[in-house]
C-alpha positions in Angstrom: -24.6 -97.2 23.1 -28.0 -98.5 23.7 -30.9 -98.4 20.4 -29.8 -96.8 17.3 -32.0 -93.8 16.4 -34.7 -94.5 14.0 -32.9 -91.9 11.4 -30.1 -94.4 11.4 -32.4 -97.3 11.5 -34.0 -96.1 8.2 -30.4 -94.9 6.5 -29.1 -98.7 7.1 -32.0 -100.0 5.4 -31.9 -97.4 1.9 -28.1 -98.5 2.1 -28.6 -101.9 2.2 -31.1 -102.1 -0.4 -29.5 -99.5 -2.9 -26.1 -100.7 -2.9 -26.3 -102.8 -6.0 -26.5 -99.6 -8.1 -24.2 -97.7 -6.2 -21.6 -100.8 -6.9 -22.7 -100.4 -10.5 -21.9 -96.4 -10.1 -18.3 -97.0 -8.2 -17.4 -99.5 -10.9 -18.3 -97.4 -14.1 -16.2 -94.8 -12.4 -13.2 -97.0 -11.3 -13.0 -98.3 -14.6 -13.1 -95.0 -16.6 -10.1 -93.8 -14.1 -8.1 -97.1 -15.0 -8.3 -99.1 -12.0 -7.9 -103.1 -12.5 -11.3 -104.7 -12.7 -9.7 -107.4 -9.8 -10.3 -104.8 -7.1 -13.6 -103.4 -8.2 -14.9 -105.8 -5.3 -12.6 -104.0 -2.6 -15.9 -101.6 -2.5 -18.1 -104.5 -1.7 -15.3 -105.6 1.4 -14.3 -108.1 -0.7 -10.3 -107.7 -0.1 -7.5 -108.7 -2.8 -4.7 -109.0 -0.3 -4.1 -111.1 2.8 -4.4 -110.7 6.2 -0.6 -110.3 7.5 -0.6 -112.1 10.8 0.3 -110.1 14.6 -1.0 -106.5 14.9 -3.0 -104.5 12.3 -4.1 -100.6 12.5 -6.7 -99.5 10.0 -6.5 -96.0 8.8 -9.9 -95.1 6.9 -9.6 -91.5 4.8 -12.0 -90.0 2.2 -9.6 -89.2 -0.5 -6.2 -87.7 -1.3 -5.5 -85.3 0.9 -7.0 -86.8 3.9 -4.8 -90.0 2.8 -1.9 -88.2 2.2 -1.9 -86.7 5.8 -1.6 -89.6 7.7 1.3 -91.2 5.9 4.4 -90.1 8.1 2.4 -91.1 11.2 1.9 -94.1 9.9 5.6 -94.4 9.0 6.2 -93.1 12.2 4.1 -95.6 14.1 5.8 -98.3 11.7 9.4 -97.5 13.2 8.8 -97.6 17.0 7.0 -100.8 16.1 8.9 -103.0 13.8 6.0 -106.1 14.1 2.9 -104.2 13.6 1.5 -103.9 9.8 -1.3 -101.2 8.4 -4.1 -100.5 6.1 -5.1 -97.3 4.7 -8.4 -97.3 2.9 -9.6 -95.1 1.0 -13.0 -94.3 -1.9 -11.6 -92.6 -4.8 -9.3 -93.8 -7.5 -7.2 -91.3 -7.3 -6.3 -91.6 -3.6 -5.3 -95.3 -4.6 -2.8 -94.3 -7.8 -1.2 -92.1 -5.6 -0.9 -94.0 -2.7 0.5 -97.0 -4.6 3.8 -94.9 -5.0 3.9 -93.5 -1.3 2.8 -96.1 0.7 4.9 -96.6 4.7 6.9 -100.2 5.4 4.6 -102.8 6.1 1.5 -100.8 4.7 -1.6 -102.4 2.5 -3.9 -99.7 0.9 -7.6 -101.4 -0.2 -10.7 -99.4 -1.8 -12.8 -98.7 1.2 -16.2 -101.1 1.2 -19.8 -98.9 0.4 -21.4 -98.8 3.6 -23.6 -101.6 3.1 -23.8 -103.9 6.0 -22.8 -107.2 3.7 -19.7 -104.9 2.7 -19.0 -103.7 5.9 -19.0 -107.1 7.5 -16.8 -108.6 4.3 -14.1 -106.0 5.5 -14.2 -106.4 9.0 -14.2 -110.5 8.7 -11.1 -110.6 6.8 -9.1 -108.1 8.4 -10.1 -107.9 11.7 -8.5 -104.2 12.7 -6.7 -103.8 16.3 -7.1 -100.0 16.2 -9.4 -98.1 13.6 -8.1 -94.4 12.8 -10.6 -92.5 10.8 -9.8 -89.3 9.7 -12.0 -86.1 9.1 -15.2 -85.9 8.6 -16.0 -90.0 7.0 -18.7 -90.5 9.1 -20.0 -93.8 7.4 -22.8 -94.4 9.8 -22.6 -99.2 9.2 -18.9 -98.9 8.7 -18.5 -96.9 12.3 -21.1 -99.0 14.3 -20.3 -102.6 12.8 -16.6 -101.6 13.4 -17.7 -100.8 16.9 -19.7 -103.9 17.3 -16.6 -105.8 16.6 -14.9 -104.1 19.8 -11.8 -102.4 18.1 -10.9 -99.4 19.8 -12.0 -96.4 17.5 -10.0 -92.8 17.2 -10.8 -89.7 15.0 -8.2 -87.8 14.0 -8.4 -84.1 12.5 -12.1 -83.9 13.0 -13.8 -80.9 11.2 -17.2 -80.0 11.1 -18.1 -76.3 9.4 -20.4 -74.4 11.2 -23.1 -75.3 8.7 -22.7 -78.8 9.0 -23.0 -78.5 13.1 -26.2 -76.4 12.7 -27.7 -79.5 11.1 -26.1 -81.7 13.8 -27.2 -80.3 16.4 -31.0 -80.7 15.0 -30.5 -84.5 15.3 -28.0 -84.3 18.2 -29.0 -88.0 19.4 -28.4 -89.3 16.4 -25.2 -87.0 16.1 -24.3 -88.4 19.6 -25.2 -91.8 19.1 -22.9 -91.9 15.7 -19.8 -90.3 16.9 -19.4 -92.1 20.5 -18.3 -95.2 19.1 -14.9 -93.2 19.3 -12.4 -93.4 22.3 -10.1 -90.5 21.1 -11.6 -87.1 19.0 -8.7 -85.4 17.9 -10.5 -82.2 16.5 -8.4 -80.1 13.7 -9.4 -76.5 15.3 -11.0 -75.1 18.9 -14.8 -74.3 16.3 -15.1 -78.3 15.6 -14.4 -79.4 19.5 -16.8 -76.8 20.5 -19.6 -78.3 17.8 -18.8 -81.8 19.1 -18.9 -81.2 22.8 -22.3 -78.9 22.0 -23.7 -82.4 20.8 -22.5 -84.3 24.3 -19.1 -85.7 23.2 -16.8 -84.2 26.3 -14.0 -85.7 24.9 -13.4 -84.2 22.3 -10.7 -82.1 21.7 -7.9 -80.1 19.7 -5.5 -82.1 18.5 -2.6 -81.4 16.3 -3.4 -81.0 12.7 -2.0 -84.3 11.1 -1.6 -82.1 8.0 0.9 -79.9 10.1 3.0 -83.5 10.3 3.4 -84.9 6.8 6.6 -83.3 5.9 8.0 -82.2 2.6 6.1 -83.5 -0.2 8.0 -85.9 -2.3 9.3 -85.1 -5.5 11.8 -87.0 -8.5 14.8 -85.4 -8.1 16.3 -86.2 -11.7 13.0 -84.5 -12.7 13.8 -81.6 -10.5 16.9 -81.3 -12.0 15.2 -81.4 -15.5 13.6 -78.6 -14.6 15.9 -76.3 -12.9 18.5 -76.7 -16.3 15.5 -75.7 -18.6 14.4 -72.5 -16.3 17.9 -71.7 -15.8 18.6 -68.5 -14.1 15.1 -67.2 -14.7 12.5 -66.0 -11.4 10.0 -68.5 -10.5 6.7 -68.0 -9.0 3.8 -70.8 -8.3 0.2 -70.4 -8.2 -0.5 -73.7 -6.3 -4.2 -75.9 -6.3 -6.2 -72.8 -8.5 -10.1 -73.0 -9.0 -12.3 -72.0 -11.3 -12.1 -68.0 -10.6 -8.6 -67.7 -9.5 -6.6 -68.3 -12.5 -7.8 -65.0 -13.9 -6.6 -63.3 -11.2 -3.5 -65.1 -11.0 -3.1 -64.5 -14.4 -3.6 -60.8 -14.2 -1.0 -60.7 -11.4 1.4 -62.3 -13.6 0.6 -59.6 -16.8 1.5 -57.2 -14.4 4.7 -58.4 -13.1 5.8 -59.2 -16.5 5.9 -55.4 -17.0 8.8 -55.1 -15.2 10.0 -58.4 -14.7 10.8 -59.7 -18.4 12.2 -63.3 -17.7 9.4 -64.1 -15.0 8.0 -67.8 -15.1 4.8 -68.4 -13.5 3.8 -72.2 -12.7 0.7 -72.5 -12.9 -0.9 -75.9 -10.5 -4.8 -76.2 -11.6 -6.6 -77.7 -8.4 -8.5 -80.3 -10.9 -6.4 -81.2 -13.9 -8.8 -81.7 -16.2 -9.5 -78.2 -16.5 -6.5 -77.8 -18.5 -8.2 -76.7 -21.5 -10.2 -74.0 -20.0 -7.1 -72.5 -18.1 -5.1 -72.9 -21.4 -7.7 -70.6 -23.1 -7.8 -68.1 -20.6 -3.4 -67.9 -20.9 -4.0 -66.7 -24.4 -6.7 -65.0 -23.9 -4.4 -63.2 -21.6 -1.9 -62.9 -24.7 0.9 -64.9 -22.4 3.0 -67.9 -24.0 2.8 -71.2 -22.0 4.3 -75.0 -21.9 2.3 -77.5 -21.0 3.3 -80.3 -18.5 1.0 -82.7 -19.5 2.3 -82.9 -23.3 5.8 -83.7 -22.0 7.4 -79.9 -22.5 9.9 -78.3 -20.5 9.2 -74.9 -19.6 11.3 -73.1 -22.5 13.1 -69.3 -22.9 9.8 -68.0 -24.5 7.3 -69.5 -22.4 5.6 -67.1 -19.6 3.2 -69.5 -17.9 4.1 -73.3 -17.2 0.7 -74.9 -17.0 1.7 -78.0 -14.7 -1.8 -80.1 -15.1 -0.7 -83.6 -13.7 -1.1 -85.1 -10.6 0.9 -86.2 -7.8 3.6 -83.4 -9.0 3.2 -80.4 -6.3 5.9 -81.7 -4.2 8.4 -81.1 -7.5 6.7 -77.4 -7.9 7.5 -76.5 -4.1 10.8 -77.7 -4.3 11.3 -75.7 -7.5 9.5 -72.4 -6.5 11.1 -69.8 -3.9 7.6 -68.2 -3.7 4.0 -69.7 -3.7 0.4 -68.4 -4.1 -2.1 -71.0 -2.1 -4.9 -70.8 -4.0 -8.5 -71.9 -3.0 -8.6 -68.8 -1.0 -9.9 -66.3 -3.8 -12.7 -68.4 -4.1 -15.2 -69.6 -1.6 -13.9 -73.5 -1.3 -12.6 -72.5 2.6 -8.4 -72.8 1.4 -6.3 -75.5 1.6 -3.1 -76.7 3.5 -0.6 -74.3 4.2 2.3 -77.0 5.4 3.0 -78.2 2.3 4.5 -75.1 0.8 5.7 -74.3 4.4 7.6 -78.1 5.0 9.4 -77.1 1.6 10.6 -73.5 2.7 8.3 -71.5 0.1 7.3 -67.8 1.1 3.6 -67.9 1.0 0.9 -66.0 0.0 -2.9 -66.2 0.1 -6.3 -65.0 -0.5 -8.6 -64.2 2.2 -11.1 -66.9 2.0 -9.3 -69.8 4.3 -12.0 -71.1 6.7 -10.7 -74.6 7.0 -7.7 -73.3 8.0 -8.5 -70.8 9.7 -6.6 -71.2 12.8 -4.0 -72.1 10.9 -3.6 -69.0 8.9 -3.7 -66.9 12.3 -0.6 -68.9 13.4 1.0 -68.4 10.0 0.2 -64.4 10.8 1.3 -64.1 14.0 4.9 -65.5 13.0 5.0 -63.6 10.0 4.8 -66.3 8.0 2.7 -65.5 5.1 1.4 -62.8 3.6 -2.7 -62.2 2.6 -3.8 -60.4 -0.4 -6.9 -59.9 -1.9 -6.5 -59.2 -5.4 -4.3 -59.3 -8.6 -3.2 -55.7 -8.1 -1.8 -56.7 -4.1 -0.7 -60.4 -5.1 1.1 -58.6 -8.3 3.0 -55.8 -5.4 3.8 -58.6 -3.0 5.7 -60.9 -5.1 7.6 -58.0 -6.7 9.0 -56.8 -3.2 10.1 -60.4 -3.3 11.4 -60.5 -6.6 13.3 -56.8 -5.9 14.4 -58.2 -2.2 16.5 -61.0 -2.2 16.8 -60.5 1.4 13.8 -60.5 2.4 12.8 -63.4 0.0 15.1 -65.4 2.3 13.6 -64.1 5.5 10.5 -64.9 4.6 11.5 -68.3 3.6 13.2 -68.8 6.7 10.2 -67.9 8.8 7.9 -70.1 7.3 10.2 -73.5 7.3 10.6 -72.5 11.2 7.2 -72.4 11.8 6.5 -75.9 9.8 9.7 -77.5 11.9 7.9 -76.4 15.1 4.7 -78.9 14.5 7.4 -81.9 14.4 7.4 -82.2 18.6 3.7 -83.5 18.5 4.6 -86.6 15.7 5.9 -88.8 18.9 3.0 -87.4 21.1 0.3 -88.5 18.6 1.8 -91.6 17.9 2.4 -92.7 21.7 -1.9 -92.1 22.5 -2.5 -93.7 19.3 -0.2 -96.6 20.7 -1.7 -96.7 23.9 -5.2 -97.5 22.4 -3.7 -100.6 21.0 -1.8 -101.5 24.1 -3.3 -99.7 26.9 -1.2 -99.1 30.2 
C-alpha cells in the first residue's frame, strides 16, 4: 500500500488524542438508550464475549439497516458451513437491541471499537477475524488499515457513494485510493458508485447485488399479527411506512381524502424516528382524524382513523398486515429507502419521487410494474382508491411485486460462494 497520506497521518493522530471524550460522548448516549454499563468498553475494543475457536467472519455495519441487510447472508453462509462462527458489529444502540432478537446460528454481535488505534488493536487482538465484510459506506480510516495490517482478507459489500461525496473524493483521490484498496472484493450497490470508485483508481470495483434485495420478509410476532387482524376486522388497511418530517402531512391529507369515500378506512401510520410521536400526534388532530397509538398499548379500535405505530423493530408486523404500502422518505429530500421489504412481504407499493439511493432500484420496480410513483396527496389519495375499488388489480399488483423480490433470491448462493472463496481460496 506503500506511505499513508499525510491527511490520514494527521486524522490518526486527532483520533488518537480525542478519543477519551468521544468515549465519554458514546457512553452518555449508550447509557441514556439503556445499554448495560458492562459493554460500554465494546467501543474501546474491549470485548465482553469470547473468542469461539475454528473460523470467524466479521461483519462491520453502521447501524440498523445496514445490520439488518446482512443477516440472511450471514445465516446463509452459517448453513453451508456448520463449523464457522460470526460477528456483526455495529455503533449505535439501537442496531444492538434489535439485533439481540435476530441474530443467525453461531453469531456474536459487539459495539464496534471508536477508531482509535488502542481500540482498534483491542478488537483485532481478541478476535482475530478470518474474513472482514464491511458494508456501505463505514470507511473508518485505523479500523480498515490496522485490519489490513493484520492480513485478513477485506470485502465491501453494497458500496455507495452519492455523487456529492465522490466530488470530494476525487479531490483527495490518493488518499481515497490509498483507504479503500485495502479491499479484495467491492461489491458496489448501483452502476453511479462503481463508476466513482473506479474514477479514483479502484478497477475492481463493481456492481454487486444489493444485500438489501436478499434479506427476506421481515420478521414479525404472529400472535401479535393475529391481535391485530381480530381488532381491524374486516376494515381496509393502508400503511404509510418510515415517514419524515414533511410527509406525514401529506400522507395525512391523502388519507382525509380517501376517508370521503371510504368510511371504514384505517391508515397505519410508521414514523421513520419514533420519537416524533408527539409532533405527528398533533398534526392527526390537527387534521380532525381519530387515532390509536401503538406505543401506549392500544389496538387499533372501530372509531380510530389513523394507527400511529411509533415503536421500533415492528415494520415487519405492518407489512404483513397491510395489502398496500406508501414508502416514505421519498417526499422529502433524504434519497428513499428500501423497497424489498414491502416487496419480500407481497405489499403493492407506492412512492414519492425523491429515491436517489435507490435509484436503480426504483427503475427495476418500474419496468416490471411494480410500484407505482406519485407526487402528491391528491395522486397518492387516486392511487390507493383504484386499489381500494379493484380488488383485482390490488392482487395483481401484489403479485408483481413479490415476483420481482423472489427474483433477487438466485444471487444469495452466488454472494455467499465469492464471500467463501476469500476465506478459502481455490
Amino acid at each position: 500500500m506503500g506511505r499513508r497520506p499525510l491527511p490520514l497521518r494527521l486524522y490518526a493522530a486527532a483520533a488518537n488524542l480525542l478519543a477519551p471524550v468521544a468515549y465519554n460522548r458514546v457512553k452518555a448516549k449508550l447509557r441514556a438508550q439503556g445499554i448495560p454499563p458492562a459493554r460500554f468498553g465494546e467501543r474501546m475494543g474491549r470485548a465482553t464475549q469470547r473468542r469461539p475457536d475454528g473460523t470467524l467472519i466479521w461483519f462491520h455495519a453502521a447501524s440498523v439497516g445496514e445490520s439488518l441487510s446482512v443477516l440472511r447472508l450471514i445465516a446463509h453462509m452459517a448453513q453451508a458451513h456448520d463449523d464457522w462462527h460470526f460477528l456483526i458489529t455495529s455503533g449505535t444502540a439501537t442496531s444492538g437491541k434489535i439485533l439481540a432478537d435476530r441474530l443467525p446460528p453461531r453469531c456474536t454481535h459487539q459495539f464496534a471499537p471508536l477508531d482509535s488505534g488502542p481500540a482498534v488493536r483491542r478488537f483485532l487482538g481478541h478476535w482475530h477475524p478470518d474474513l472482514a465484510v464491511f458494508v456501505e459506506s463505514e470507511f473508518w480510516p485505523q479500523m480498515l488499515n490496522k485490519t489490513h495490517a493484520t492480513g485478513v482478507p477485506m470485502a465491501l459489500l453494497n458500496a455507495r457513494i452519492s455523487d456529492g461525496s465522490a466530488r470530494n473524493w476525487k479531490r483527495f483521490s490518493a488518499t481515497a485510493r490509498h483507504l479503500l484498496s485495502v479491499f479484495s472484493m467491492i461489491h458496489c450497490q448501483d452502476k453511479r458508485t462503481e463508476g466513482h470508485l473506479r474514477d479514483i483508481g479502484l478497477p475492481h470495483a463493481q456492481v454487486g447485488q444489493n444485500l438489501k434485495s436478499l434479506s427476506g420478509p421481515l420478521p414479525f410476532d404472529t400472535e401479535t399479527l393475529g391481535q391485530m387482524r381480530q381488532s381491524i376486522g374486516a376494515r381496509p388497511v393502508w400503511l404509510a411506512s418510515s415517514t419524515h418530517p414533511g410527509e406525514d402531512e401529506i400522507v395525512l391529507e391523502a388519507h382525509r381524502q380517501l376517508l370521503e369515500t371510504h368510511p371504514e378506512l384505517l391508515l397505519i401510520l410508521v414514523p421513520r424516528h419514533p420519537e416524533r410521536a408527539g409532533d405527528i400526534a398533533a398534526l392527526i388532530g390537527k387534521a380532525g382524524l381519530r387515532h390509536a397509538q401503538r406505543s401506549a398499548g392500544a389496538l387499533p379500535g372501530a372509531g380510530d382513523q389513523v394507527y400511529l405505530a411509533d415503536t421500533l423493530g415492528e415494520t415487519g408486523l405492518w407489512y404483513a398486515l397491510s395489502p398496500i404500502t406508501c414508502l416514505c422518505g421519498s417526499f422529502s429530500p433524504v434519497g428513499g429507502h428500501n423497497p424489498y421489504e414491502p416487496a419480500h412481504a407481497g405489499s403493492a407499493l407506492i412512492h414519492g419521487p425523491l429515491y436517489a439511493n435507490f435509484a436503480d432500484t426504483y427503475g427495476e420496480l418500474d419496468a416490471a410494474r411494480a410500484s407505482t410513483e406519485v407526487t402528491d396527496a391528491g395522486a397518492l389519495a387516486g392511487a390507493i382508491a383504484r386499489w381500494l375499488d379493484d380488488a383485482v388489480a390490488l392482487q395483481a399488483a401484489r403479485d408483481r411485486v413479490s415476483a420481482f423480490a423472489a427474483a433477487q433470491e438466485d444471487a444469495l448462493d452466488a454472494l455467499a460462494l465469492d464471500l467463501s472463496a476469500l476465506v478459502d481460496p481455490v
